[in-house]
C-alpha positions in Angstrom: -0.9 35.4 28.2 -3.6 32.6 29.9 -3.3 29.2 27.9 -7.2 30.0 26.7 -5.7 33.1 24.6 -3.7 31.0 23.0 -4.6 31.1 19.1 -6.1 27.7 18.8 -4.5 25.2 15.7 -6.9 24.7 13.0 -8.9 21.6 12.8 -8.1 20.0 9.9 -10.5 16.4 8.8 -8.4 14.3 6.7 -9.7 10.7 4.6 -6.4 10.7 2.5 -3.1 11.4 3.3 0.4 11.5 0.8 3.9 10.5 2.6 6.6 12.8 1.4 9.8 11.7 2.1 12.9 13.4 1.8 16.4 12.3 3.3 16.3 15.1 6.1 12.5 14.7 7.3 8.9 13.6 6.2 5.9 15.3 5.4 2.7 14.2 5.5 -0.1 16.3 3.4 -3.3 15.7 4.3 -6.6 16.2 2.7 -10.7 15.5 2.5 -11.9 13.9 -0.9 -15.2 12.7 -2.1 -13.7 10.7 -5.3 -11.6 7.7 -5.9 -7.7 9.2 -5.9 -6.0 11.8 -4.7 -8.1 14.9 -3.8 -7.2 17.9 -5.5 -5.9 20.3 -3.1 -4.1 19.5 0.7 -5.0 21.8 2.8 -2.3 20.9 5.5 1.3 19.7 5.5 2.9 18.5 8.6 6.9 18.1 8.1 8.7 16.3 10.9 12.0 14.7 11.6 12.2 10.6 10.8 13.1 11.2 14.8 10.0 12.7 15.5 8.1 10.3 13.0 9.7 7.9 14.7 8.2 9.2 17.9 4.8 9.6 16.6 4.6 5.9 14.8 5.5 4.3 18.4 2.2 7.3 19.7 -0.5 6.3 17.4 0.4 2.0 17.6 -0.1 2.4 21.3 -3.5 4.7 20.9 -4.4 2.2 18.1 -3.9 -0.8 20.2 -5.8 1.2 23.6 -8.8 1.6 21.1 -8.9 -1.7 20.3 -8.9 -3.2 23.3 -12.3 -0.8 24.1 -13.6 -1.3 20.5 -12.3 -4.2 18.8 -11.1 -5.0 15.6 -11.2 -1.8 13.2 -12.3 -2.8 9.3 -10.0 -1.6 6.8 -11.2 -0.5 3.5 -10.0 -2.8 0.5 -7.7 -0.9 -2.0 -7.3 1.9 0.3 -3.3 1.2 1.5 -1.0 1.2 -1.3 1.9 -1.3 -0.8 4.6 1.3 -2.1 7.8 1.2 -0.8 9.2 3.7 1.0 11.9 5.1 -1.1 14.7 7.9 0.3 16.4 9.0 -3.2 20.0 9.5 -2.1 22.4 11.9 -4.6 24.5 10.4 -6.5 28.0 11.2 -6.9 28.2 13.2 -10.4 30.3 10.6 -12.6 32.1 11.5 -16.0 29.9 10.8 -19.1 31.5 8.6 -21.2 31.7 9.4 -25.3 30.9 6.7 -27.6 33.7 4.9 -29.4 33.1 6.9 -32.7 33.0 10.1 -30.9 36.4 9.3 -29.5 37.6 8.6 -32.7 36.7 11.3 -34.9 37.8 13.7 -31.9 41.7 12.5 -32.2 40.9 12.8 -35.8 
């Protein structure tokens, strides 16, 4: 097969994207809206490993930083970054529950 059969990837425009982190790998759902918050649907989810996000953060800082030296400066948009923190929930080891002092009693009861 030449590479111009090659089914081509669809093109996907995205102005807001959602970080979904899990412990094993990040997705990143992308999407087109018109409004103030999230858009309603995503029509594309890329899932990676933090290896390969790793990877990809060091690709775009150095295309980022190639544009700018040919462009300039880029504007940013106020309010359009959230300053969340990146949180990784991590399992807990299940631990005993432990019965109330009453319950106790009225058990050995």
């Amino acid at each position: 097969m030449a590479a111009d059969d090659q089914p081509q990837p669809a093109l996907v425009y995205a102005n807001w994207v959602r970080l979904v982190p899990t412990p094993f790998d990040l997705a990143l759902d992308v999407g087109y809206n018109t409004q103030s918050g999230p858009p309603d649907a995503f029509p594309a989810r890329v899932v990676m490993s933090w290896e390969h996000a790793l990877v990809l953060n060091e690709l775009l800082l150095n295309a980022l930083a190639d544009y700018k030296k040919q462009a300039g400066e880029l504007r940013t948009f106020e309010g359009t970054i959230t300053e969340q923190p990146l949180v990784v929930e991590k399992k807990r080891p299940r631990q005993a529950r432990k019965r109330a002092p009453a319950a106790r009693k009225a058990r050995r009861s």
